[in-house]
Each structure stands twice: as C-alpha cells, then as structure tokens.
C-alpha positions as CSV (number, residue, x, y, z in Angstrom):
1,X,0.0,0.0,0.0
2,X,2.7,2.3,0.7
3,X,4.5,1.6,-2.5
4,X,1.2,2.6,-4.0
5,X,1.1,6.2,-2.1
6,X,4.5,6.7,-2.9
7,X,3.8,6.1,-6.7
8,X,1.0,8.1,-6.8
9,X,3.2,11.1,-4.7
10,X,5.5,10.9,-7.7
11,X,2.1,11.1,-10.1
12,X,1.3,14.2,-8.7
13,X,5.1,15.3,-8.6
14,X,5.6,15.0,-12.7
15,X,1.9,16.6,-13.0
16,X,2.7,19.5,-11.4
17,X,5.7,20.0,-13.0
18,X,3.7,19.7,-16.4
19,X,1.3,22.1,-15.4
20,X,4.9,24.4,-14.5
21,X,6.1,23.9,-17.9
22,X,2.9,25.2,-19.4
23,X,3.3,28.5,-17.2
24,X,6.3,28.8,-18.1
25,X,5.7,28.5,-22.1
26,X,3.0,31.0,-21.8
27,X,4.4,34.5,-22.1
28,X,1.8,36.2,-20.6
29,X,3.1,34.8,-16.8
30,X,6.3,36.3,-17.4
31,X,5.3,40.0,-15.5
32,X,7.4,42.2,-13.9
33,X,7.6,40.5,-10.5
34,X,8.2,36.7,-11.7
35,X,11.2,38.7,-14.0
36,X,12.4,39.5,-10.7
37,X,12.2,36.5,-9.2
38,X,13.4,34.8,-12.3
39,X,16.7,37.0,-12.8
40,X,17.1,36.3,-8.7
41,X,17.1,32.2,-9.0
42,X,19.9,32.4,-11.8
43,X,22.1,34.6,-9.5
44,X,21.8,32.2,-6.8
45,X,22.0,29.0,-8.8
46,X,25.2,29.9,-11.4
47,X,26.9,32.8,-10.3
48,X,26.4,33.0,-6.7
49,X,28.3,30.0,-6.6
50,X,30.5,30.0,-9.7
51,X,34.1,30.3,-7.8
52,X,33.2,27.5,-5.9
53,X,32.2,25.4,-8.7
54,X,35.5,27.4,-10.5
55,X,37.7,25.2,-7.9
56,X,35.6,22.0,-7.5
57,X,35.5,21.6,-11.9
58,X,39.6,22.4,-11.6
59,X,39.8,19.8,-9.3
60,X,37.6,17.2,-10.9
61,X,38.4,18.1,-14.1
62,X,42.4,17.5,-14.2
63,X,41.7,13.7,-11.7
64,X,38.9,12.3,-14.3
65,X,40.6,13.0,-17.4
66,X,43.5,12.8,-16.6
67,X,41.9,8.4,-15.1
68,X,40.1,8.6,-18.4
69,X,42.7,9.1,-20.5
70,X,45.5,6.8,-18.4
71,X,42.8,4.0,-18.8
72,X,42.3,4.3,-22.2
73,X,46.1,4.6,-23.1
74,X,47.1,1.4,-20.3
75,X,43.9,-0.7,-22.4
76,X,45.3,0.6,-26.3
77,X,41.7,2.4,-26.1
78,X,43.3,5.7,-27.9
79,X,41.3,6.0,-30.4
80,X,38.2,5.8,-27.7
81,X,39.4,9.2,-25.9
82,X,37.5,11.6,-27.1
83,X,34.4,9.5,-26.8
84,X,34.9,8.4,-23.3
85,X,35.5,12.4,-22.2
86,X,32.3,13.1,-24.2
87,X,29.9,10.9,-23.5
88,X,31.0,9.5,-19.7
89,X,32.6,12.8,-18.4
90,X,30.6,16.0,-20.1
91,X,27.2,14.1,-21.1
92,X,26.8,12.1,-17.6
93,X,28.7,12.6,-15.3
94,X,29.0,16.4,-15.1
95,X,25.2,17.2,-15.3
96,X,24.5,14.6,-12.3
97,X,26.8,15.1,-10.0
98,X,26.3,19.1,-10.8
99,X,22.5,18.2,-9.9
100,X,23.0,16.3,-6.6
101,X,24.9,19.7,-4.9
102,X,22.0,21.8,-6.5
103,X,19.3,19.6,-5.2
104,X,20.9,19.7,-1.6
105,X,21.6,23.6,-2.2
106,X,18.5,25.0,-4.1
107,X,15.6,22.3,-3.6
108,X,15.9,22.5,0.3
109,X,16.2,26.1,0.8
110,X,12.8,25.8,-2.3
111,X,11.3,23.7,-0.3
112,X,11.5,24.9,3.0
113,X,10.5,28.7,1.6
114,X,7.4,27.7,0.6
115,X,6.8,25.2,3.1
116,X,7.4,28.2,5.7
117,X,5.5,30.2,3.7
118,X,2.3,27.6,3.7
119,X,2.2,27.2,7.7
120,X,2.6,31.0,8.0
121,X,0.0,31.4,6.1
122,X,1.6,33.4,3.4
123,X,0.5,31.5,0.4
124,X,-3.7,31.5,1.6
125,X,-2.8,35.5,1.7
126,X,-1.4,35.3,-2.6
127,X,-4.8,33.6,-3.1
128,X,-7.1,36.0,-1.3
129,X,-5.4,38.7,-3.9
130,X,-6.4,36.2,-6.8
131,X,-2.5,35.8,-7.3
132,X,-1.1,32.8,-8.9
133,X,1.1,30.7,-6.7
134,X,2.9,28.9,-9.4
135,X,3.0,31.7,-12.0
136,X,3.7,34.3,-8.9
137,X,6.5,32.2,-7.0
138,X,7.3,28.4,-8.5
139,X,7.4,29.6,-12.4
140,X,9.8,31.6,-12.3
141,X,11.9,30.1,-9.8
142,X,12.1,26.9,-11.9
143,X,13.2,28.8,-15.7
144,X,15.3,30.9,-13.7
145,X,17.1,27.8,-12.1
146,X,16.9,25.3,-14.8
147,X,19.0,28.6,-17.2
148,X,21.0,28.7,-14.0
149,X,21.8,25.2,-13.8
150,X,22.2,24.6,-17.6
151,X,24.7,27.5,-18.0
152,X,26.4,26.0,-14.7
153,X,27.0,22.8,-16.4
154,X,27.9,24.2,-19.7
155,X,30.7,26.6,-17.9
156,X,31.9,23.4,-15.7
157,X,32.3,21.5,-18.5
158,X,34.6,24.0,-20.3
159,X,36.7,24.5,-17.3
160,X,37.2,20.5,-17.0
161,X,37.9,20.2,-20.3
162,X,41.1,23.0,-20.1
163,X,41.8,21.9,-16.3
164,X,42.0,18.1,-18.1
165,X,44.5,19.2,-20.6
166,X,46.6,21.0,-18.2
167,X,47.1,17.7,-15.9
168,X,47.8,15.7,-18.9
169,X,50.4,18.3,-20.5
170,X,52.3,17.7,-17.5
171,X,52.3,13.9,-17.7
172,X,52.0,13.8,-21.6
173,X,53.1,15.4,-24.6
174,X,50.0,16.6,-25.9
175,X,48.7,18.8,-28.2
176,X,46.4,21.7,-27.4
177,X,44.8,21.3,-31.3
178,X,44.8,17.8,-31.0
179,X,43.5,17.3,-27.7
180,X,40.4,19.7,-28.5
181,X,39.7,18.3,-31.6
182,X,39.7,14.8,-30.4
183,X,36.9,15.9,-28.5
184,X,34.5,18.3,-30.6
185,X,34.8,15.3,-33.4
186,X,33.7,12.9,-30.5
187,X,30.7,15.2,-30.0
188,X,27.5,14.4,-32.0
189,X,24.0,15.8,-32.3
190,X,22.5,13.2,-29.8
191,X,25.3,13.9,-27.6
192,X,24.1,17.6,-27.3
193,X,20.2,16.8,-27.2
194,X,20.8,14.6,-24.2
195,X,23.5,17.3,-22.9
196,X,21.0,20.2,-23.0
197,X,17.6,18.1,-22.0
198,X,18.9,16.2,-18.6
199,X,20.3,19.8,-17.1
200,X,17.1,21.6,-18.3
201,X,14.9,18.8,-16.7
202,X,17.2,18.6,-13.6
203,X,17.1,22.2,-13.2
204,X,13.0,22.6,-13.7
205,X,12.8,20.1,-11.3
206,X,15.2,21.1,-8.6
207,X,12.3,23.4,-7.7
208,X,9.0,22.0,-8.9
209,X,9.0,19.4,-6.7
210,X,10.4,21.1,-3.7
211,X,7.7,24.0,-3.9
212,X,5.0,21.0,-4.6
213,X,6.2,19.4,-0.9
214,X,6.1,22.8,0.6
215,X,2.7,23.7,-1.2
216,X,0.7,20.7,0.3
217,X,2.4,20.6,3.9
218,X,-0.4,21.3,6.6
219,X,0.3,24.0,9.1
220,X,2.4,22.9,11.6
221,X,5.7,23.7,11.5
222,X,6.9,20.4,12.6
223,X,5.8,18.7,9.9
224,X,8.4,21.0,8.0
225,X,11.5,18.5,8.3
226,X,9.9,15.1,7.5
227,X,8.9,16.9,4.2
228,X,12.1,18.3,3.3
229,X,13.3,14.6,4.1
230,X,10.9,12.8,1.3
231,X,12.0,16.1,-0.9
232,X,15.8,15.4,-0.9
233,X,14.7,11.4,-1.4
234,X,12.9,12.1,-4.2
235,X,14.8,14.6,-5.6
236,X,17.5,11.8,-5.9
237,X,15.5,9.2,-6.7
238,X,14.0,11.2,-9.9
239,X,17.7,12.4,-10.8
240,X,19.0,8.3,-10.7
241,X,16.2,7.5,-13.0
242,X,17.1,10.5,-15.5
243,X,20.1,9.2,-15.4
244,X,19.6,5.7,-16.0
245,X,16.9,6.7,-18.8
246,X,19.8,8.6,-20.1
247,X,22.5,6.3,-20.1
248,X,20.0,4.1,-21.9
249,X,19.4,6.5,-24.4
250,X,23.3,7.3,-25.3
251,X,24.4,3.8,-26.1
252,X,21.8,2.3,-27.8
C-alpha cells in the first residue's frame, strides 16, 4: 500500500511539474515581479556560486581525465578518448553530480521557503489577492534555475575540459589542437540533445518538486522536516532515473 502512495506522490510530482512547464511556455506569466524573481534564481544558482564550482571543476576536471585518459592509453583504447570524455565525463557525469549539490543547495532552501511560507499562512494570503502561486512564486523560480543550472554545467564542462589538458600536459606530450579536436569530433548531435535536455529537466525540477512538498504541507511547522526529508529522497531518486533513462538513451 505504501509503495502505491509513494507512486501516486510521484504522479502528482511529474503533474505538477507539467502544469509548470505550461506557465512557463505562456508569455503572458512572465510580468514584472516573476522577471524578478526569475533573474534572482539564476544569480543564486550559477553565479552566486560560480568560484566555488570554478575550484571543484579544476579539481575534478584535471583527476577524471587525466583516469580517463591513463585508462584508455594502459587498455590501447586511444582511439576511444574523445568518446569516453564526451559521453561518460561532459554528457553524464558532469550534469548529475552538478545536480546532486543543486538539489541539496536550491531544492531545500525551495522547499523549506514555501513550506514556511504555507504554515505562516503566506500562500492563503497570494490567493485571497487572486495571485497565482505557481505563476507568482514556482514559475519563475524553476526557468530561472533550470537557465542557472544549464549554464552551470555548460561553464563546468569547459573549465574541466582546459583543467584536463593541463594535468595531462604535464604527464603527456600533448597537443592543445589535437586534444580539443579529439573531443569536438567525438561530439554528435544526440550527444548535445541529451547534454542540453537532462540539465534543463534537472534544473525545472530542482524546484517543482520542492515548492510542490512545501505547497501541500499542513500548518504545523513540525511537519516542515519530514517533508524536506521525502523532498531530498525524491529529488534523488528522480535524478537516478534521468540518469539511467539517459544512459539508456546514449548507447543504444
């Protein structure tokens, strides 16, 4: 029976992030205030944060390619490199482990907000004003974040590329030209569909299900916890599937 609820919670998860995406593809919602709120979400998600993530993809960067590349030369798998950095390091593994900080940062500072906001009362008060919740507050929270999150990724992945080649000059002798072009001919068409899709979906959803725990919490404030708990779990569990889904997708 539980199994059932929990089902049924993720139903109602992927519906209201549906009915999101349809706010957000009418222009119409996009007014002055959720502007605001929209050009505040992409501050907090990508640049608020960028040095950090500046260090962290430096780091990352030079000890994965630099394993990538040792493991394809040790295995005669040369001719492999640029496919491996492509499709294992930028395509996969940048986007989710990109989206597991952002979930812990964003989704439960989201979805306690709004959850705060619910028990104090707050979002009955937007309602009484006929004001939108999700076109006032979780719209614009979620296109700001998921143009947040996707330029986040797509700046990470550059820095990891040039942090890779650094580490490897030093060990190697390798050829700025040749190392960048092994990798733009690796990259194909699917590769940047998938690329693009996951970190828009991860960052729409960073915040549409957060804001949908905090919506439907019940005024008390101690309930506020054990909701942000389910959020963070299935905030991870919806990232493993898009992850598996897109794994499956890339090498069939």
């Amino acid at each position: 029976m539980n199994s059932f609820k929990y089902i049924a919670h993720f139903i109602k998860y992927y519906t209201f992030s549906v009915v999101c995406l349809l706010y957000a593809l009418n222009p119409k919602n996009y007014n002055p205030a959720s502007r605001q709120t929209l050009v505040k979400q992409i501050y907090y998600v990508a640049l608020e944060i960028l040095p950090i993530f500046f260090i962290l993809s430096i780091v990352f960067g030079s000890t994965i390619m630099g394993l990538v590349v040792s493991i394809a030369i040790q295995y005669n798998l040369k001719a492999y490199i640029g496919q491996l950095i492509v499709q294992f390091v930028l395509v996969e593994l940048t986007p989710f482990m990109i989206a597991l900080v952002i979930s812990f940062r964003t989704g439960l500072r989201v979805g306690a907000k709004t959850a705060i906001m619910k028990v104090n009362g707050e979002l009955n008060s937007l309602k009484m004003f006929d004001i939108d919740v999700v076109s006032y507050l979780v719209m614009p929270r979620a296109v700001g974040n998921m143009l947040g999150f996707l330029s986040l990724v797509f700046l990470s992945s550059v820095v990891m590329v040039i942090s890779g080649y650094v580490f490897l000059s030093l060990q190697i002798d390798m050829d700025i030209n040749l190392f960048l072009s092994t990798i733009i001919s690796a990259i194909t068409p699917k590769d940047i569909a998938i690329f693009i899709l996951k970190s828009m979906f991860y960052g729409f959803v960073i915040v549409t299900i957060p804001s949908y725990d905090g919506i439907i919490v019940k005024k008390r404030y101690f309930e506020i916890p054990s909701t942000l708990s389910r959020t963070i779990t299935s905030l991870f569990i919806t990232i493993l599937f898009a992850e598996v889904l897109s794994l499956t997708i890339e090498f069939l």
